[in-house]
MARLUMRO-416775 format. One record per residue (C-alpha): y negated, z negated, x. Coordinates in Angstrom, 1 decimal. Layout:
<r north="Y" up="Z" east="X"/>
...
***
This chain:
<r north="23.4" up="0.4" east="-7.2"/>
<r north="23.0" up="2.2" east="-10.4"/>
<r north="23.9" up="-0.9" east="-12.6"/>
<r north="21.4" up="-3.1" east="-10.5"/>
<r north="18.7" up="-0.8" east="-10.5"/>
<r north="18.9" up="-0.6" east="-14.2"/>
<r north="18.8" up="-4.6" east="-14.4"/>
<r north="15.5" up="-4.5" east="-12.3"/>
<r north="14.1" up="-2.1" east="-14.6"/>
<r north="14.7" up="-3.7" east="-17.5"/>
<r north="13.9" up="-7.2" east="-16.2"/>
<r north="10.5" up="-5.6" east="-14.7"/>
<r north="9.4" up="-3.7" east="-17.9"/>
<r north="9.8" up="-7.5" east="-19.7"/>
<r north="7.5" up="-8.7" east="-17.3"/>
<r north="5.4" up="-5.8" east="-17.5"/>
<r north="5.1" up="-6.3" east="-21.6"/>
<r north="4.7" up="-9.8" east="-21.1"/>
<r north="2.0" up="-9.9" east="-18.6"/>
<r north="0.1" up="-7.3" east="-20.6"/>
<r north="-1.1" up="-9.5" east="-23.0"/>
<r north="-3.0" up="-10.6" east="-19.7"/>
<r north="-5.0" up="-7.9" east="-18.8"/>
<r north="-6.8" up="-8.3" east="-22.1"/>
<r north="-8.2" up="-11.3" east="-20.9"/>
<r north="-9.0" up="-9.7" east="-17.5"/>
<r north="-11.1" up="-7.2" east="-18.7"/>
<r north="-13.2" up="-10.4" east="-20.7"/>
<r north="-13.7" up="-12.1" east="-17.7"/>
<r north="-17.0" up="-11.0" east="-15.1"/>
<r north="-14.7" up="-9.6" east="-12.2"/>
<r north="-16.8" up="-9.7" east="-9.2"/>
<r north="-15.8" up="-6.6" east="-8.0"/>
<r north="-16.0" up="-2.9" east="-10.8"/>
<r north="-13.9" up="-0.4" east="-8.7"/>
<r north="-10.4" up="-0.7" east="-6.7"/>
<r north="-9.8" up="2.1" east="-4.1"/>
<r north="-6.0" up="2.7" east="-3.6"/>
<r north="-4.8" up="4.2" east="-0.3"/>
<r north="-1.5" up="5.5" east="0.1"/>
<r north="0.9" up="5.7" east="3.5"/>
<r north="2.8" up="7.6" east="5.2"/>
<r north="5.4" up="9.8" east="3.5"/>
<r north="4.2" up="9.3" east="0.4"/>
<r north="0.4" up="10.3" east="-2.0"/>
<r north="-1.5" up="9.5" east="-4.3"/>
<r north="1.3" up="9.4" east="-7.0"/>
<r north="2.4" up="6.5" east="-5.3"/>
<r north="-0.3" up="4.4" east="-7.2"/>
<r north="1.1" up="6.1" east="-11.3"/>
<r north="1.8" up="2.6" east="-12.1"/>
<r north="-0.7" up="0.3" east="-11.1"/>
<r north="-3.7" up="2.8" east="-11.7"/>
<r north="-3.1" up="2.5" east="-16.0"/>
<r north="-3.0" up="-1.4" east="-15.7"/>
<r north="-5.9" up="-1.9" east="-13.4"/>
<r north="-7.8" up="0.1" east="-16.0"/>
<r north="-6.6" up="-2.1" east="-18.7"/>
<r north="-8.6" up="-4.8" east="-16.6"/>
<r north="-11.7" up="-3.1" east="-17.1"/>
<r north="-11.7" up="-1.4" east="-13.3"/>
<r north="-12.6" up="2.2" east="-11.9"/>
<r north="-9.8" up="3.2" east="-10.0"/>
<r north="-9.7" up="6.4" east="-7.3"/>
<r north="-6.3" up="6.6" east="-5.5"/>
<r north="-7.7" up="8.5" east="-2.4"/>
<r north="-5.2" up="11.4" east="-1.3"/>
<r north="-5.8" up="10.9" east="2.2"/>
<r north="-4.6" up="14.0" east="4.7"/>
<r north="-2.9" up="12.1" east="7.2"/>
<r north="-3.8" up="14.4" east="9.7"/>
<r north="-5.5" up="11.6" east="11.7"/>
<r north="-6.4" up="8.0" east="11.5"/>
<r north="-10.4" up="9.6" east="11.6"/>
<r north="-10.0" up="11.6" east="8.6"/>
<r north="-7.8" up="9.4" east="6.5"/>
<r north="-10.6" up="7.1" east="7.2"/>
<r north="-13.2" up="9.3" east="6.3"/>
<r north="-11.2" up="10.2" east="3.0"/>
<r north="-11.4" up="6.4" east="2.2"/>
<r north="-14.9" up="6.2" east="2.3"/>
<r north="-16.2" up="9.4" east="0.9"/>
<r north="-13.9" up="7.8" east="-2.2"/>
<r north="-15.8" up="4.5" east="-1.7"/>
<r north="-19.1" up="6.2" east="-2.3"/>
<r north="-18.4" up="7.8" east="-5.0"/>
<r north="-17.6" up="4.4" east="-7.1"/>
<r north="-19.9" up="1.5" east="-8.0"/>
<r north="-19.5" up="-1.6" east="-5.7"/>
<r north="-18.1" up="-4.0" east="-5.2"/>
<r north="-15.2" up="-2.4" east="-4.3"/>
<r north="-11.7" up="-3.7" east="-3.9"/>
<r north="-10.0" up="-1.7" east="-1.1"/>
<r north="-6.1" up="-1.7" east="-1.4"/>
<r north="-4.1" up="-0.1" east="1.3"/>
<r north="0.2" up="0.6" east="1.2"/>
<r north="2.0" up="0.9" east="4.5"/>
<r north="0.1" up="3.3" east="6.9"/>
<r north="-2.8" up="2.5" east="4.3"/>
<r north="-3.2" up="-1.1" east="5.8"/>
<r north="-4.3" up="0.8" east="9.2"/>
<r north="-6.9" up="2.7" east="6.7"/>
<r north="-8.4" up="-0.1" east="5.4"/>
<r north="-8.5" up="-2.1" east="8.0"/>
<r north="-11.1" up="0.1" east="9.3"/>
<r north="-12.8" up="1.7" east="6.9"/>
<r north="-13.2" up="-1.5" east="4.8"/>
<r north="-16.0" up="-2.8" east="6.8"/>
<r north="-18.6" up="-1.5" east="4.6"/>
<r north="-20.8" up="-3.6" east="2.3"/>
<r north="-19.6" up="-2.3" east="-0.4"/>
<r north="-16.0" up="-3.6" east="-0.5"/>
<r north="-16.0" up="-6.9" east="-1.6"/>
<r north="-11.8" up="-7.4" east="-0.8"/>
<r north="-8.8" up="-6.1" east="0.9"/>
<r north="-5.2" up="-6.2" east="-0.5"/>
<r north="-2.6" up="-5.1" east="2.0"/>
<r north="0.7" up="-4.1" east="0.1"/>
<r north="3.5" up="-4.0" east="2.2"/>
<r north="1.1" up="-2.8" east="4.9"/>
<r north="0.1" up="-3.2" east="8.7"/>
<r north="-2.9" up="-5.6" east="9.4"/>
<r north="-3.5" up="-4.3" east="13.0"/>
<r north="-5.5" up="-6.3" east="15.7"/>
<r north="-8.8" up="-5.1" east="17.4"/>
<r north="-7.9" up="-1.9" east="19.6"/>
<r north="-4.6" up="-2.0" east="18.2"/>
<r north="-2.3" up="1.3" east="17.5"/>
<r north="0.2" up="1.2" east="14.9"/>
<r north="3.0" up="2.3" east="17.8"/>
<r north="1.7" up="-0.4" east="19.9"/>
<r north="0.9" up="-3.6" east="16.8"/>
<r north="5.0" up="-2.9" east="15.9"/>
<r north="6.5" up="-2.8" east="19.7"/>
<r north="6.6" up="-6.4" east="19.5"/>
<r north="8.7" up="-6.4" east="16.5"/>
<r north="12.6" up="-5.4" east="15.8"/>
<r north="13.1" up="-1.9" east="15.4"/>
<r north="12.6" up="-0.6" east="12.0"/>
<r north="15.8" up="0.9" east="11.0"/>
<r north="14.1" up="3.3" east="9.0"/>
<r north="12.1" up="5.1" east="11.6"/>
<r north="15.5" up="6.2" east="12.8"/>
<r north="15.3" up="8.9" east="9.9"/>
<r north="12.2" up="10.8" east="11.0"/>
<r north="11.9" up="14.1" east="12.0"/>
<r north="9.1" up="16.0" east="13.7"/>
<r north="8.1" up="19.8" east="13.2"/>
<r north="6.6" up="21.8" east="15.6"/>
<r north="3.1" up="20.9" east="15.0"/>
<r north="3.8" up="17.6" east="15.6"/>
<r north="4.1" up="15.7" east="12.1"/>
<r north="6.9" up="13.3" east="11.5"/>
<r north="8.8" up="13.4" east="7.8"/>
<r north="11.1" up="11.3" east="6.6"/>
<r north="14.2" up="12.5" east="5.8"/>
<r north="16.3" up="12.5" east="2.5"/>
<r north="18.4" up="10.0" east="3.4"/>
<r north="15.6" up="8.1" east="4.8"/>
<r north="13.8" up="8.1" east="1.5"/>
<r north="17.0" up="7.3" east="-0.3"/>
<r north="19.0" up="4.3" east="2.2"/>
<r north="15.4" up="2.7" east="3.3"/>
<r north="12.0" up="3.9" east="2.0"/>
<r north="12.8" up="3.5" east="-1.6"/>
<r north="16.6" up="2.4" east="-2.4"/>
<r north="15.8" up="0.6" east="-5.2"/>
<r north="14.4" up="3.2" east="-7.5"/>
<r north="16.1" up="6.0" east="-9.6"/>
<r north="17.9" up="8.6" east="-8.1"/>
<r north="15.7" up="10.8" east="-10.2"/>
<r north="12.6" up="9.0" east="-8.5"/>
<r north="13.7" up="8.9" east="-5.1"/>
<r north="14.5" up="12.7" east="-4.7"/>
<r north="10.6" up="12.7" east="-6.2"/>
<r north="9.2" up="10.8" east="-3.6"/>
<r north="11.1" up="12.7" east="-1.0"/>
<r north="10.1" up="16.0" east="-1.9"/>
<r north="6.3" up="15.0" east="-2.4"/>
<r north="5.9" up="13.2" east="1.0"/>
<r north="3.6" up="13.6" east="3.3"/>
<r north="4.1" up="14.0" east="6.4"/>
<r north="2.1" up="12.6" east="9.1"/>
<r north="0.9" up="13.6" east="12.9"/>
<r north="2.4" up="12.1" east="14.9"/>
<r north="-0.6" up="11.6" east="17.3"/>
<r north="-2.2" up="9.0" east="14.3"/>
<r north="0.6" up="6.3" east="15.8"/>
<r north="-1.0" up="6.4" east="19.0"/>
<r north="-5.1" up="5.9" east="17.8"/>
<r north="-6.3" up="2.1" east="17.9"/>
<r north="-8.2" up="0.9" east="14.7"/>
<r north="-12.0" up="-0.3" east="16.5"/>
<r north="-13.4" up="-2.3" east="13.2"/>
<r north="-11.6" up="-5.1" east="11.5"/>
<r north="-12.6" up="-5.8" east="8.0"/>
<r north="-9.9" up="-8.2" east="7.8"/>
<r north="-12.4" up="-10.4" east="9.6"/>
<r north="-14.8" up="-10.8" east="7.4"/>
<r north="-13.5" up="-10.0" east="3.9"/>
<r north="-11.4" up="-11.7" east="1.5"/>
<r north="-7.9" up="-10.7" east="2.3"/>
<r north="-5.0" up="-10.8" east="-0.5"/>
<r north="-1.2" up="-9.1" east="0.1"/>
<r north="1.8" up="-8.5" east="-1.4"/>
<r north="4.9" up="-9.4" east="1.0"/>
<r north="8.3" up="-7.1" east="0.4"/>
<r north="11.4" up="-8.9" east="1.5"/>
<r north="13.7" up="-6.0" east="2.2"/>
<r north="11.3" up="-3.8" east="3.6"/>
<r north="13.2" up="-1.5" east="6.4"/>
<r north="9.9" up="0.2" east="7.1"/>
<r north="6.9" up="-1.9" east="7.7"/>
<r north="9.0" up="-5.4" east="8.4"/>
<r north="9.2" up="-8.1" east="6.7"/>
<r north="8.9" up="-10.3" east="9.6"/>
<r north="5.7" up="-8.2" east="9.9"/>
<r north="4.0" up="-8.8" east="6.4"/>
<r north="4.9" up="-12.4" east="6.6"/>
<r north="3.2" up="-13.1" east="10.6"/>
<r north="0.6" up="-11.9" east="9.3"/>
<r north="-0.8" up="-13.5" east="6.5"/>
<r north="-1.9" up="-16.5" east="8.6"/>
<r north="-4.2" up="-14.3" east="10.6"/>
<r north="-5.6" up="-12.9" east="7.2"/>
<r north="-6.2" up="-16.4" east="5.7"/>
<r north="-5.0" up="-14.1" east="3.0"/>
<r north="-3.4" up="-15.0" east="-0.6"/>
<r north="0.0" up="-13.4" east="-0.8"/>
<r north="3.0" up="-13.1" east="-2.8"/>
<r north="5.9" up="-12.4" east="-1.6"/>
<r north="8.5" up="-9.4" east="-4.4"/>
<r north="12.3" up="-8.7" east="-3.4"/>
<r north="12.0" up="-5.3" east="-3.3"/>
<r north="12.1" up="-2.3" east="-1.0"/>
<r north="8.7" up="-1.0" east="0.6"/>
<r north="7.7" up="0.4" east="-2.5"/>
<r north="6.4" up="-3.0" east="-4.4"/>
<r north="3.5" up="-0.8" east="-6.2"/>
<r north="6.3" up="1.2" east="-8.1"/>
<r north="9.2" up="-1.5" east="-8.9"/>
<r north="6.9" up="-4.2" east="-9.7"/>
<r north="4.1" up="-2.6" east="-10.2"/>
<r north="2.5" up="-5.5" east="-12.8"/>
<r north="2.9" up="-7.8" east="-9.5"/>
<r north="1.0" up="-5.5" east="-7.5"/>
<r north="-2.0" up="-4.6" east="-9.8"/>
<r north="-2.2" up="-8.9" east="-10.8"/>
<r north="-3.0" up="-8.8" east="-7.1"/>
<r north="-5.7" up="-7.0" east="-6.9"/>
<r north="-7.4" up="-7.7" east="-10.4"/>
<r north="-7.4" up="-11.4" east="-8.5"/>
<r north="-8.8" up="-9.8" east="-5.0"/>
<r north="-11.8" up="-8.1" east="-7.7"/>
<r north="-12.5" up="-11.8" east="-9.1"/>
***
């Protein structure tokens, strides 16, 4: 695993020098859009975004990667907007994982021009995220969480190593682990009520071995988005192995 993580590395940090001669001519260009909000998911934070927050920059783009508390899906949502006020509009709104639920209600504002869903639920009206993924195959990932007596769910070491992120360092895994956060359980069980999906521009980025939020998932639902996608053959972690992938994404969702 060692020898083919080190292969991916290498092949991505070409692509990353190569595609940086892009971003030049990005941050020429009259983006539409000035800021990107970047919302994390479960088990992870705001360091989640390290990679794509210096290239989005580059492009001439305010950037805020919100630390939501995931304490509920209320005041992750609140967290996402008070970080949406505080930039100038338009605003791209980019949600990871548990952050697709996020943005999928709080993007409904004026202000955010686009939404870019990375490897991240797209929930229908009323929806929960326990009830949008009871239609699908059973994660094999969720079978490594563990709840503590106030009633938020961690994933374990192994979970973070076998299916969260397996195709990172070892160095970067035990990283992610130890800086997760955890979330209540009680958030799987609240329905979004606004879909901004609807009536914004919708953009993703599709991972094809993703053992947390499905594949089969990401892919069912970019018809319903309209959305422009690409699809990365990575773990659920597309913002951190390819990270030049992701950030292309949304410098396109802020044209």
């Amino acid at each position: 695993m060692k020898r083919r993580t080190a292969l991916r590395t290498l092949s991505t940090a070409v692509a990353v020098a190569t595609f940086s001669f892009g971003y030049a001519a990005h941050a020429q260009e009259d983006l539409t859009a000035k800021s990107v909000v970047l919302v994390h998911g479960a088990f992870a934070d705001g360091s989640a975004w390290n990679r794509v927050t210096p290239l989005l920059e580059k492009a001439g783009l305010d950037v805020i990667a919100a630390q939501i508390p995931l304490s509920s899906l209320e005041a992750d949502v609140e967290t996402t907007k008070r970080a949406i006020d505080r930039l100038e509009g338009p605003v791209v709104l980019v949600g990871h994982s548990w952050g697709g639920m996020v943005i999928t209600e709080a993007g409904s504002q004026d202000k955010v021009h686009s939404l870019v869903y990375v490897a991240a639920f797209a929930p229908n009206e009323g929806q929960s995220l326990g009830e949008y993924i009871s239609d699908y195959p059973h994660a094999d990932g969720l079978d490594h969480l563990e709840k503590d007596t106030a009633g938020y769910y961690r994933l374990t070491d192994k979970g973070v190593a076998e299916h969260f992120a397996f195709d990172l360092l070892d160095t970067e895994i035990a990283a992610i682990a130890a800086s997760q956060g955890p979330i209540n359980s009680a958030s799987l069980g609240t329905p979004v009520t606004q879909l901004a999906w609807k009536d914004k521009p919708n953009f993703a980025v599709v991972s094809t071995q993703d053992r947390m939020t499905l594949t089969e998932i990401q892919r069912d639902q970019i018809g319903k988005l309209n959305a422009k996608s690409v699809e990365v053959d990575t773990s659920h972690v597309p913002m951190l192995t390819y990270p030049e992938v992701v950030a292309n994404m949304i410098i396109e969702a802020a044209k």
